[in-house]
C-alpha positions as CSV (number, residue, x, y, z in Angstrom):
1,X,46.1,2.2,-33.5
2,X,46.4,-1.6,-33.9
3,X,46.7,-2.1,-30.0
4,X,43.9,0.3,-29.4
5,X,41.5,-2.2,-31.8
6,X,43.0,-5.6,-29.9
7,X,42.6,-3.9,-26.9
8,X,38.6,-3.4,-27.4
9,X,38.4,-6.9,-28.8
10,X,39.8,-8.5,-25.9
11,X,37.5,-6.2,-23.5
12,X,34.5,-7.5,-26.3
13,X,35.4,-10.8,-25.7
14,X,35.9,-10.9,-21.8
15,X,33.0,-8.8,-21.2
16,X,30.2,-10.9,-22.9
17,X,31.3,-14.0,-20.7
18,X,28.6,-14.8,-18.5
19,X,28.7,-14.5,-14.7
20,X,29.4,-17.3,-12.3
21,X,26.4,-18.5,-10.0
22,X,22.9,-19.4,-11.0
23,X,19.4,-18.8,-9.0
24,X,19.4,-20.8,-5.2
25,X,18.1,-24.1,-5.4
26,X,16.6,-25.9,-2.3
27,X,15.6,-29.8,-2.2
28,X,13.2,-30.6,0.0
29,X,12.0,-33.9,1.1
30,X,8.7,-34.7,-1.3
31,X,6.5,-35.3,1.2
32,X,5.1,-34.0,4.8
33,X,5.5,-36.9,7.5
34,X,2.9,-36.1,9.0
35,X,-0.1,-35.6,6.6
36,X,-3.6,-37.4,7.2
37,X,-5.0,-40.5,5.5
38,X,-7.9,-38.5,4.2
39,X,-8.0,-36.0,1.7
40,X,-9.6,-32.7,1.1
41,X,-9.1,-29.6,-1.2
42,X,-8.7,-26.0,0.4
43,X,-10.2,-23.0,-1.9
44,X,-7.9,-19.9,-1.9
45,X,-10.4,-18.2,0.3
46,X,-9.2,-20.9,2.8
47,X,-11.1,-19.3,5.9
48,X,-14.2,-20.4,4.1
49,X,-13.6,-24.1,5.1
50,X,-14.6,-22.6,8.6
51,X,-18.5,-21.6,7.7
52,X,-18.7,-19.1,9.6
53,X,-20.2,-15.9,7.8
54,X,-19.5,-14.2,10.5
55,X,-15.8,-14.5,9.9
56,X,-15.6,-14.0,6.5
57,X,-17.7,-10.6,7.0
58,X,-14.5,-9.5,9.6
59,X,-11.9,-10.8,6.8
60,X,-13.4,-9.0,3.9
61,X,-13.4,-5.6,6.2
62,X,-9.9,-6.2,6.9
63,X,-8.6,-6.9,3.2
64,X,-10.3,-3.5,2.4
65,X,-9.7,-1.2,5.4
66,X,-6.3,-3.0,7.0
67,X,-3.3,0.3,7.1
68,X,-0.2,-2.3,6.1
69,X,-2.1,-4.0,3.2
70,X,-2.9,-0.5,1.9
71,X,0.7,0.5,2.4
72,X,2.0,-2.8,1.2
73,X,-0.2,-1.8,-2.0
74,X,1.6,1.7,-2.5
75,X,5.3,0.2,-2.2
76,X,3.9,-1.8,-5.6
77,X,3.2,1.1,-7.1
78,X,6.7,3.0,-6.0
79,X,8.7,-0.5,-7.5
80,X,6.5,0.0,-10.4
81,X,7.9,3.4,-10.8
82,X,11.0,2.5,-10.3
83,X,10.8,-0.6,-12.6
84,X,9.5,1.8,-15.4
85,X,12.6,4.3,-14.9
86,X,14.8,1.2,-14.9
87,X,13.3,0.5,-18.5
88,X,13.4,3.1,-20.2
89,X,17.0,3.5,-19.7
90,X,17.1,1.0,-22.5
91,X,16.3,3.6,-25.0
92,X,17.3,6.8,-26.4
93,X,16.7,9.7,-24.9
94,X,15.1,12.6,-26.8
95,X,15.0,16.7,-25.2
96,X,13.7,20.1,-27.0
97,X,16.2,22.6,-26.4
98,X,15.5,26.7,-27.1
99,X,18.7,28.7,-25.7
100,X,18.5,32.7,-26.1
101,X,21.8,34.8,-25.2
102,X,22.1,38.3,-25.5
103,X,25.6,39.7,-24.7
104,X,28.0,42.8,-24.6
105,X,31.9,42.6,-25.2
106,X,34.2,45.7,-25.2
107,X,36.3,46.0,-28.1
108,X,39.8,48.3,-28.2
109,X,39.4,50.4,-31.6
110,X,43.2,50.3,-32.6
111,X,42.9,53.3,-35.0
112,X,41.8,55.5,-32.0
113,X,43.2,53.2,-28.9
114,X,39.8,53.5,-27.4
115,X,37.1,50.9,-25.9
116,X,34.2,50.2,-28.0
117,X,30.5,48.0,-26.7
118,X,29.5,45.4,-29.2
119,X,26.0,43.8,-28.7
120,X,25.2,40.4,-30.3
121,X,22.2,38.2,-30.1
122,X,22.3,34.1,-30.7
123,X,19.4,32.2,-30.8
124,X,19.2,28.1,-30.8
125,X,16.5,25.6,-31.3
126,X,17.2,22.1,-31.5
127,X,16.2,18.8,-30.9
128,X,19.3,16.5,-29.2
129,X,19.1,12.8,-28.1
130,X,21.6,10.7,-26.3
131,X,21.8,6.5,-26.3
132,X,24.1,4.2,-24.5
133,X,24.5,1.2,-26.2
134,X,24.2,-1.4,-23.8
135,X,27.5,-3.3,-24.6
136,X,28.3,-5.0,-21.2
137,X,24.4,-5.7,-20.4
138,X,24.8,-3.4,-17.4
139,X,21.8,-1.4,-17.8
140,X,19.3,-4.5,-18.9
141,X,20.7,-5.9,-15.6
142,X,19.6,-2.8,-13.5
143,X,16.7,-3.0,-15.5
144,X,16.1,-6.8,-14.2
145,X,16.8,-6.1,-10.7
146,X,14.2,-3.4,-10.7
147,X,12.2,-5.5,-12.0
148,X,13.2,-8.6,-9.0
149,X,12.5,-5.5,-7.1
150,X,8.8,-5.1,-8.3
151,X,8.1,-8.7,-7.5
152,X,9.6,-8.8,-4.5
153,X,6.6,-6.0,-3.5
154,X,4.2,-8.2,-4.8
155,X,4.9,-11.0,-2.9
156,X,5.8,-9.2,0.9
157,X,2.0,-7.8,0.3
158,X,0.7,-11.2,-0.4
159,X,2.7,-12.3,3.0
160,X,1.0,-9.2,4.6
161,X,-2.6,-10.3,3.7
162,X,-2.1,-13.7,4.7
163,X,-0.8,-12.5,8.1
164,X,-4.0,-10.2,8.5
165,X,-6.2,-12.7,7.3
166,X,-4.6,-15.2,10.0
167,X,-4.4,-12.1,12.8
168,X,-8.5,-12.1,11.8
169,X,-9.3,-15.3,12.5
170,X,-7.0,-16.0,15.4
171,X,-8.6,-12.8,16.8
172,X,-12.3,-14.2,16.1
173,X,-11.6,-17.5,17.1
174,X,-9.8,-16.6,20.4
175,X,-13.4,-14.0,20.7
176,X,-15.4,-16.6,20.2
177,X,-13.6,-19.0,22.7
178,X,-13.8,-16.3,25.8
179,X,-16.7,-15.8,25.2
180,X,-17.7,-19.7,26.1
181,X,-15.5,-19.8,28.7
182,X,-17.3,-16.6,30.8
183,X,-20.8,-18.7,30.0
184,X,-19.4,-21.7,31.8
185,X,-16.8,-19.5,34.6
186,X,-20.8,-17.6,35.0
187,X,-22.5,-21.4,36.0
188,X,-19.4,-22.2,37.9
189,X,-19.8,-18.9,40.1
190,X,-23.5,-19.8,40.5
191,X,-22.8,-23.5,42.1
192,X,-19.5,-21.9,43.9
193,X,-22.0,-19.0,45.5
194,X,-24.6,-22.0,46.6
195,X,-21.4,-24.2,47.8
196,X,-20.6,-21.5,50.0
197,X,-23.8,-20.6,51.7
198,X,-24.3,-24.4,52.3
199,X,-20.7,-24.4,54.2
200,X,-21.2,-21.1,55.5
201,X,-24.7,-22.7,57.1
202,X,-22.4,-26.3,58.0
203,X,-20.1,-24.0,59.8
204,X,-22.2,-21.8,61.5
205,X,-24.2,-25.1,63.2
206,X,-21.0,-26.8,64.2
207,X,-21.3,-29.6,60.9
208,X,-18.6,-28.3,58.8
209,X,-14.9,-27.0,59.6
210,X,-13.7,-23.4,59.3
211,X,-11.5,-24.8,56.9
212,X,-14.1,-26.5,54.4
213,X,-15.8,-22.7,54.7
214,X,-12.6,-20.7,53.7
215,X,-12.0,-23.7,51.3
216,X,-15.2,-22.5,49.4
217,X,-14.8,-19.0,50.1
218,X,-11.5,-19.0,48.6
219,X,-12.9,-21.0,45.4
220,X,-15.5,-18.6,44.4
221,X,-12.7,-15.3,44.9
222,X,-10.4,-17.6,42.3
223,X,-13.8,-18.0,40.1
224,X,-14.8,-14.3,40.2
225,X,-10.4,-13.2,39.7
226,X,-10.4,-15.6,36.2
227,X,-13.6,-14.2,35.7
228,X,-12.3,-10.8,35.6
229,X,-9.2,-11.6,34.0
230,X,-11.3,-13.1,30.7
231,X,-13.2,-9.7,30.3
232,X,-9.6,-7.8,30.0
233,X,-8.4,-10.3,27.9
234,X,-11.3,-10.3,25.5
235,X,-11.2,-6.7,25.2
236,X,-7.6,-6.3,24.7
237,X,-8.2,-8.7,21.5
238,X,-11.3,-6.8,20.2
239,X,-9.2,-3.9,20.2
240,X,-6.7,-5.6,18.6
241,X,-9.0,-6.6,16.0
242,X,-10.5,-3.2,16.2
243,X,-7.1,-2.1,14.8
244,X,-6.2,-4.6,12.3
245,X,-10.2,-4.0,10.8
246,X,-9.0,0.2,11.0
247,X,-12.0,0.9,13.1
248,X,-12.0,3.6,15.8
249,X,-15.5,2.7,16.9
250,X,-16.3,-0.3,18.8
251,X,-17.0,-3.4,16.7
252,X,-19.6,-5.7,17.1
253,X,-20.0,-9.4,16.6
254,X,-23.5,-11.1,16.4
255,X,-22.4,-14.4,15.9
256,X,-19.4,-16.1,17.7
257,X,-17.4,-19.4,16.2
258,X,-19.5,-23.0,17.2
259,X,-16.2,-24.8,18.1
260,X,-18.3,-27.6,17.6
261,X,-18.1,-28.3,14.0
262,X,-15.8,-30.6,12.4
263,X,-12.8,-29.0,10.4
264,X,-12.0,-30.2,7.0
265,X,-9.0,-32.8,7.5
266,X,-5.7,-31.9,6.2
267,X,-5.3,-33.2,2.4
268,X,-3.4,-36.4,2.5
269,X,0.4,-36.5,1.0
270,X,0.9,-32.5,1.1
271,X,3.8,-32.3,-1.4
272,X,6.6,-30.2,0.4
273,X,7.0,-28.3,-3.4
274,X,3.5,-26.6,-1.8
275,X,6.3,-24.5,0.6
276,X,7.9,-23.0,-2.1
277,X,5.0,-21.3,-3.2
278,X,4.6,-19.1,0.3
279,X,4.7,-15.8,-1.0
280,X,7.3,-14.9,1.6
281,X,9.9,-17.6,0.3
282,X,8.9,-16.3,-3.2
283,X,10.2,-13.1,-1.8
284,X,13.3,-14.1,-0.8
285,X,13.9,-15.7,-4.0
286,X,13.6,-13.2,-6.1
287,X,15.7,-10.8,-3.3
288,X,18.1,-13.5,-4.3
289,X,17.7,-12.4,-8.1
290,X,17.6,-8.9,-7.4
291,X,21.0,-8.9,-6.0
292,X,22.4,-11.1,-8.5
293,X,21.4,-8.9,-11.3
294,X,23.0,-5.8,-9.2
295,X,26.3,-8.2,-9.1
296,X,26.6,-8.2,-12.6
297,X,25.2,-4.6,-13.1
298,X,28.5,-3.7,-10.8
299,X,30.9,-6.0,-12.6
300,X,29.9,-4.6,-15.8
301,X,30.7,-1.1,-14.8
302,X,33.6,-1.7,-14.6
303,X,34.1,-2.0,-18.6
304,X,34.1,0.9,-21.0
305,X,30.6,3.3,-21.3
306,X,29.9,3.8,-25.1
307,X,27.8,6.5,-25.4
308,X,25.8,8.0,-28.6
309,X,24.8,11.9,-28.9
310,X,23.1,14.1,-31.4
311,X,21.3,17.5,-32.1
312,X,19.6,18.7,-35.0
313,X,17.6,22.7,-34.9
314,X,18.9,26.1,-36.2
315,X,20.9,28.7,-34.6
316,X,20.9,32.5,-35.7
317,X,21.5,35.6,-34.5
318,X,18.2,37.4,-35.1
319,X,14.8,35.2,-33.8
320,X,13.2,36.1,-36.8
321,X,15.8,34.0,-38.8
322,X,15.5,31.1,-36.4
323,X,13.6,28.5,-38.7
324,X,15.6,29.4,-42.1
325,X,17.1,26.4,-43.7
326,X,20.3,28.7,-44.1
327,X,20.4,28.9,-40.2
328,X,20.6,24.6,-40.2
329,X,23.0,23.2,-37.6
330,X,23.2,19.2,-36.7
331,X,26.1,17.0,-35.1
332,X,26.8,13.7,-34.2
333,X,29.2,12.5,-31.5
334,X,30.5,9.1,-30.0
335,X,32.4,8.8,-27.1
336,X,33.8,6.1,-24.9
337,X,34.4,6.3,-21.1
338,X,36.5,3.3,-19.4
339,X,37.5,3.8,-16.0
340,X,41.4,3.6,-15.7
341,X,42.3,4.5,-12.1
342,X,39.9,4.5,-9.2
343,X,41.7,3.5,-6.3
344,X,39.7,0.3,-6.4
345,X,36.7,1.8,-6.0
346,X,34.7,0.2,-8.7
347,X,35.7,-3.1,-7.4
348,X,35.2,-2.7,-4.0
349,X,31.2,-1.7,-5.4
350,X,31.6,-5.3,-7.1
351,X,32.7,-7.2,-4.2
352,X,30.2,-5.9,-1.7
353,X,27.4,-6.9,-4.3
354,X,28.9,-10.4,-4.5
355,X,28.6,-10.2,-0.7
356,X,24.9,-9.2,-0.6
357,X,24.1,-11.7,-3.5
358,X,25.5,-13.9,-1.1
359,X,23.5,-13.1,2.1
360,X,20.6,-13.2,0.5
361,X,20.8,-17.1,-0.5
362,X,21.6,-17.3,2.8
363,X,18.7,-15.9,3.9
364,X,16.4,-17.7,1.2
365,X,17.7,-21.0,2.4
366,X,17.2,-20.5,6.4
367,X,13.7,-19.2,5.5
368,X,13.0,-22.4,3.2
369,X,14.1,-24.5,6.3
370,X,12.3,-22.4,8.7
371,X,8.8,-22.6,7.0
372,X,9.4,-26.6,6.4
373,X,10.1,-26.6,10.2
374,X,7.0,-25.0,10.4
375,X,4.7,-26.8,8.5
376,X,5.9,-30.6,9.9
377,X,5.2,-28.5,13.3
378,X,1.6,-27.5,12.7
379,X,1.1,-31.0,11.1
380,X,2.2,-33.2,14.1
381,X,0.2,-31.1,16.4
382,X,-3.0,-31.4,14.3
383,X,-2.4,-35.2,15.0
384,X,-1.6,-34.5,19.0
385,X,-4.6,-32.0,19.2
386,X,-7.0,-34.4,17.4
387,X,-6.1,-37.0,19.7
388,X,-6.1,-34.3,22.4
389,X,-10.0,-33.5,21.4
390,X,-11.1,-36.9,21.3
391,X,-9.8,-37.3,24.7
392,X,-11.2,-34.1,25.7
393,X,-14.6,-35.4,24.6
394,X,-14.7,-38.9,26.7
395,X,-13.7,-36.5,29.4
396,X,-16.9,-34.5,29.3
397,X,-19.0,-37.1,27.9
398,X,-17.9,-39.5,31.7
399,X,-18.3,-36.2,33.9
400,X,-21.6,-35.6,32.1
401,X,-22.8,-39.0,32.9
402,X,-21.0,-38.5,36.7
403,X,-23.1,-35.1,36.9
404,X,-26.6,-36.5,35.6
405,X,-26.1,-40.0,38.5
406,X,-25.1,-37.1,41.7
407,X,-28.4,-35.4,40.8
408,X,-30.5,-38.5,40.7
409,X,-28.7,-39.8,43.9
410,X,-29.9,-36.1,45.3
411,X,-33.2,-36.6,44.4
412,X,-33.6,-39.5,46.3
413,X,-31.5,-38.4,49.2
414,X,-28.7,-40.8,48.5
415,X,-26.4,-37.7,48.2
416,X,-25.9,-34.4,49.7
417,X,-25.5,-31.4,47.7
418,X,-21.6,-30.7,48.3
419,X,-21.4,-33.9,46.2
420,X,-24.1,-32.8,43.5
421,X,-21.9,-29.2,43.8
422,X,-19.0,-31.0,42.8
423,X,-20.0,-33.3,40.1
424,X,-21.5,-30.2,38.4
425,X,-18.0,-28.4,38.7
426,X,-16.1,-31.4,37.4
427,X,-18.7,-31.1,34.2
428,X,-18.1,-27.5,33.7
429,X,-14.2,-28.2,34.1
430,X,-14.6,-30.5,31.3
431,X,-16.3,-28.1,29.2
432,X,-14.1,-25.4,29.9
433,X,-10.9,-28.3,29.3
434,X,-12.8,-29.2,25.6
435,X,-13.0,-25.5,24.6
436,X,-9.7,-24.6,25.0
437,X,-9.0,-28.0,23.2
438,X,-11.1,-27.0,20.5
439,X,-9.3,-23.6,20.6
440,X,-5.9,-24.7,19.9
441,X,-6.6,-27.2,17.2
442,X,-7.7,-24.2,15.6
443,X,-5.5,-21.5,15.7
444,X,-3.1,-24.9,14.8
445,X,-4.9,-25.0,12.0
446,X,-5.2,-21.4,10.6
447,X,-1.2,-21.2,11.7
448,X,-1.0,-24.7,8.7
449,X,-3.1,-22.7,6.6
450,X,-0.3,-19.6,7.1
451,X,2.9,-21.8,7.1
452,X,1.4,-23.5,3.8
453,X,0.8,-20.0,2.0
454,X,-2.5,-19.9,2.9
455,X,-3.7,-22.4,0.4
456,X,-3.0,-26.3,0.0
457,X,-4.2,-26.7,-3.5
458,X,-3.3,-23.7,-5.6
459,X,-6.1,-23.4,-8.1
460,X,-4.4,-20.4,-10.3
């Protein structure tokens, strides 16, 4: 009996030591090399900063109609579930049982050597409960993986908002910019169409070449092709948006983005602690925590099960006897279950969860270096895009200038009209250049807002 006791002591002992490893830990540089010299708060709403009513009407449909948030929403409700079960495995379970048996058994009479039927009733009502005691701490560590589980849930439907919310106003930005960009390709086809009938009337006297005709000719056919190809590409992405929104009738927008307006600048000296907050690095963290709870979940059942049981009711042969204190039954058991040969199974469980605990730091750490990549990305191109812009603007400001002197010079019959033709195409050019400049700093700018976690000052 001795060796039994120092046997369970030893087990006691060995089993309470704690488990090798602790949560991932990433260091990060403190600061973003690239942040601006002036500062400026973003509100959680962050698409706000835009002022555009317009767009936050399309966002707020989104949030409440999109199919992958809502579904995103009921996987938190299934880990809640699942966390609950998890849970209550910490406690004692309690069950009603009422059993009723009626039976026959054939008895040999020895006196006469013959058969006889005997018919007995047994009737039993009783209450029984059953508790593992948690020795090893393998159930409260199911119980906090389930619970890793839950949070993880929380988080991948915080990372699927943000994407729709960024889907949105990419969407709505990229709208509003076709949208420019057929007003100035229209006024280019205009000039192109009055360039043409001037060469076609050059050529037909013997002024111009058949080559400065087909030149023109083949101009306005490029014009009227991009033209064409804008309309498909703006309503492949109001379909697209028509899907994300989880519309099946058309949608209509009454007031397109002014690309015009100055965005907030980025706040100066982002902290690169801000990255750890994206929800989807939060998620990989606590996948990291989930799987190290199932680790030692696994490693602790590998130890002995001690197990508590109980009933308490009455048991009679008649029903109408059932609830007579004479008729009283009760019993309490332990037990203990210890796994002595199991071909290595158990271990094998242990060493794949090791495995998986492992993979997912792995994982946790390539996304914490992915995101910081892109974050100092979307940083350095708000600098290159700014600088870009301001360019961009010098651009149209010198053909605007270029555009108003060739019409003057018309007026007074110092130039033709091919040159007034192409001083106002060299304008529109410019436009067009400044709105597709305008475009990219900001779908740069929402994809900051989405590598940041949406958010660069959290306000919670």
């Amino acid at each position: 009996m001795r060796w039994v006791v120092s046997v369970l002591i030893f087990m006691l002992l060995f089993g309470c030591t704690p488990m090798k490893g602790a949560s991932p830990k990433i260091k990060l540089p403190q600061n973003y090399a690239d942040s601006a010299s002036h500062s400026s708060q973003s509100s959680y709403r962050w698409w706000q900063s835009f002022g555009n009513k317009e767009l936050d009407r399309l966002v707020d449909e989104a949030l409440k109609n999109n199919s992958d948030i809502k579904a995103a929403a009921e996987k938190v409700l299934e880990m809640a579930s699942e966390f609950s079960g998890s849970y209550a495995a910490l406690f004692p379970s309690l069950y009603a049982n009422f059993n009723a048996l009626r039976q026959r058994e054939n008895i040999k009479n020895n006196m006469t050597g013959s058969y006889e039927r005997f018919y007995s009733n047994s009737f039993h009502l009783s209450l029984s409960a059953s508790y593992e005691i948690d020795l090893w701490r393998r159930l409260s560590s199911s119980e906090k993986a389930a619970k890793a589980a839950l949070l993880q849930s929380i988080e991948n439907r915080t990372t699927i908002v943000h994407a729709v919310i960024s889907d949105v106003v990419d969407l709505y930005l990229e709208l509003s910019s076709i949208k420019k960009r057929l007003e100035i390709l229209k006024k280019e086809n205009a000039i192109l169409q009055k360039e043409l009938q001037l060469q076609k009337r050059r050529y037909e006297i013997g002024i111009s070449s058949l080559e400065e005709f087909v030149k023109a000719q083949t101009a306005l056919e490029d014009n009227r092709m991009e033209i064409s190809d804008l309309l498909r590409q703006f309503y492949d992405k109001k379909n697209s948006l028509m899907n994300i929104l989880g519309r099946y009738e058309d949608i209509r927008i009454d007031r397109f983005f002014d690309f015009r307006k100055k965005a907030p600048p980025v706040l100066s000296d982002l902290p690169s602690s801000l990255l750890l907050k994206r929800p989807d690095i939060r998620e990989k963290l606590l996948k990291a925590e989930q799987m190290k709870f199932l680790l030692k979940s696994a490693h602790w059942a590998r130890f002995p099960q001690i197990k508590l049981t109980g009933s308490y009711g009455n048991q009679s042969d008649e029903l109408k006897n059932l609830l007579k204190p004479e008729t009283l039954l009760w019993q309490i058991a332990s037990g203990i279950t210890a796994p002595i040969f199991d071909a290595g199974k158990l271990r094998s469980v242990e060493k794949a969860s090791l495995h998986r605990y492992n993979q997912a730091v792995i994982d946790y750490a390539k996304t914490v270096l992915g995101a910081f990549r892109e974050v100092q990305e979307g940083l350095r191109n708000n600098k290159i895009l700014l600088d870009k812009r301001r360019y961009a603007e010098a651009l149209l400001k010198d053909s605007k200038l270029q555009a108003d002197i060739a019409y003057n010079r018309y007026r007074t019959g110092l130039e033709g009209l091919t040159n007034l033709y192409n001083a106002q195409l060299n304008y529109l050019k410019a436009r067009d250049l400044l709105n597709q400049t305008l475009l990219a700093f900001y779908l740069n700018r929402v994809t900051l807002h989405k590598a940041l976690g949406g958010k660069w000052l959290d306000k919670r």
